[in-house]
C-alpha positions in Angstrom: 124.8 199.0 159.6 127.3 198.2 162.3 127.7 199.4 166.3 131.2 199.8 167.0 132.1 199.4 171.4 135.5 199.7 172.7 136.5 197.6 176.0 139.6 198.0 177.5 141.5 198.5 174.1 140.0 196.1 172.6 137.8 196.4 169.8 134.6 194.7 169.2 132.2 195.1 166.4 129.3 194.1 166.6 127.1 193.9 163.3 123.3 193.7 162.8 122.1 192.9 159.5 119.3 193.0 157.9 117.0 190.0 157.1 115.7 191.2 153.9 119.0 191.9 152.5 120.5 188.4 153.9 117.2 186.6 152.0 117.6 188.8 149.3 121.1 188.1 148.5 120.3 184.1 149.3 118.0 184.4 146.3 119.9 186.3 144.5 123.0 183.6 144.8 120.3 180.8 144.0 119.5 182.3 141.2 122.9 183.0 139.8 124.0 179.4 140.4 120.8 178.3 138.2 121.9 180.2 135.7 125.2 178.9 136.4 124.1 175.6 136.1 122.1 176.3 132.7 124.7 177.9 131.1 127.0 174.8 132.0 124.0 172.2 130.4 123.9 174.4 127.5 128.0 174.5 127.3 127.7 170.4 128.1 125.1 170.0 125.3 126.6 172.0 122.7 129.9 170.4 123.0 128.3 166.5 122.8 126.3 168.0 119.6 129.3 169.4 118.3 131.4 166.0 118.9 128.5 164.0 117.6 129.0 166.4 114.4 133.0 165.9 114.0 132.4 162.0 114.5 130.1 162.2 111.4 132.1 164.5 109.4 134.8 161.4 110.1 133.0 158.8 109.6 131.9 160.0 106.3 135.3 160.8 105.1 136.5 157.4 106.0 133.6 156.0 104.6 134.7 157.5 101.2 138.3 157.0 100.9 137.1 153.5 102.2 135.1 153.5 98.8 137.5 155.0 96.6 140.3 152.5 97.8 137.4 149.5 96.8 136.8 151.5 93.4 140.4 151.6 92.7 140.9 147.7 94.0 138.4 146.4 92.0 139.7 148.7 88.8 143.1 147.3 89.5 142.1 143.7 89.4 140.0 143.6 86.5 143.4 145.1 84.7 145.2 142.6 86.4 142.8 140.1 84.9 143.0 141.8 81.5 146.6 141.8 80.9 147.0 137.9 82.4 144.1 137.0 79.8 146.1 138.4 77.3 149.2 136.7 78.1 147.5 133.3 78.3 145.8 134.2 74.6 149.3 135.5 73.7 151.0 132.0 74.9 148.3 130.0 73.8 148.2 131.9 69.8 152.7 131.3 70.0 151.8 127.5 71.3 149.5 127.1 68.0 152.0 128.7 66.3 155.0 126.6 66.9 152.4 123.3 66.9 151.6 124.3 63.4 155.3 124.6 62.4 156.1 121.3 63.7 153.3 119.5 62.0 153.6 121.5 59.0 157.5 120.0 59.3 156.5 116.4 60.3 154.3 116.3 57.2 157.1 117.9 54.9 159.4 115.3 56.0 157.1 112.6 55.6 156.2 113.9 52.6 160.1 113.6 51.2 160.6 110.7 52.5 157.4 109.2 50.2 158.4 111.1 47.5 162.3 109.3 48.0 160.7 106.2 48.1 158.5 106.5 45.2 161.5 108.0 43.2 163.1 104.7 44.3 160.2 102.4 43.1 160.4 104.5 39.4 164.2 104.0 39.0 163.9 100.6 39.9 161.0 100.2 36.8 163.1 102.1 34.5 165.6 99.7 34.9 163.5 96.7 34.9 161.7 98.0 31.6 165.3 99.1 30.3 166.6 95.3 30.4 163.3 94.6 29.0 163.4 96.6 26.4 166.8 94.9 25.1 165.4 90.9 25.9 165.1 89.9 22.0 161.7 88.1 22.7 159.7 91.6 23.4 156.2 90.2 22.3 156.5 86.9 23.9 155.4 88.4 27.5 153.8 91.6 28.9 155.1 93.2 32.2 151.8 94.5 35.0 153.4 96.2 38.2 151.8 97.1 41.0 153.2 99.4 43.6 152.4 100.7 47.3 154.2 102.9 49.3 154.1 103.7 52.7 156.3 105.7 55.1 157.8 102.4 56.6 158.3 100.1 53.9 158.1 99.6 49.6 155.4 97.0 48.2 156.4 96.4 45.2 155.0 93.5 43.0 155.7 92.7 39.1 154.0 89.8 37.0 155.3 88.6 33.3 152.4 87.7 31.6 152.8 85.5 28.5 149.6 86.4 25.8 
């Protein structure tokens, strides 16, 4: 509702309102910015839930590739382990190995060397007995030997005995 006057070519209007509409519309505005205002909380709350919810979802993803990578560390060691335990076995079984050989050698040598010794000590009697055998005067006397043989030296001892 408006009165409308005209003074010298000018024009003035001149409104009266209405007091129930202006109180009205106060309340109406009022209402529509609580509403506003809800609908933001809601909007504010929904979105913290929702990045509350993402921030799980991550966590948890992390949290198993974080145990997947420890599953697969751990795997990897123990092979790591394996495969070193077998190639201190494997060194350790070629070390026996090639100790065995070279006693197994050592004693084969010493072995010859006793045996060269020994074949020594028996030509040596065969020759004794053989000019023994040709002396005229076989009954007069009676060889005993005795003979010990080691890897450094030759004992060798021979008594004439008279009966």
């Amino acid at each position: 509702m408006g009165i409308r006057f005209c003074v010298n070519g000018n024009l003035i209007l001149i409104e009266i309102e209405d007091i129930e509409e202006t109180v009205e519309w106060k309340m109406r505005e009022k209402e529509r910015k609580k509403v506003c205002r809800n609908s933001m909380k809601r909007e504010r709350a929904a979105t913290e839930i929702q990045a509350w919810w993402r921030g799980t979802l991550v966590r948890r993803t992390l949290l198993h590739a974080a145990l997947r990578a420890w599953i697969i560390q751990g795997w990897w060691r123990l092979t790591l382990a394996r495969l070193l335990e077998r190639k201190k076995r494997a060194a350790l079984i070629a070390y026996a190995k090639k100790e065995r050989a070279v006693v197994k050698l050592q004693s084969l040598v010493r072995m010859w060397r006793i045996h060269w010794r020994y074949c020594q000590v028996l030509n040596a009697i065969y020759v004794i007995q053989g000019h023994w055998q040709r002396q005229t005067c076989q009954s007069c006397a009676f060889l005993h030997g005795h003979c010990v043989v080691t890897t450094t030296h030759l004992q060798f001892h021979i008594e004439i005995t008279n009966p």
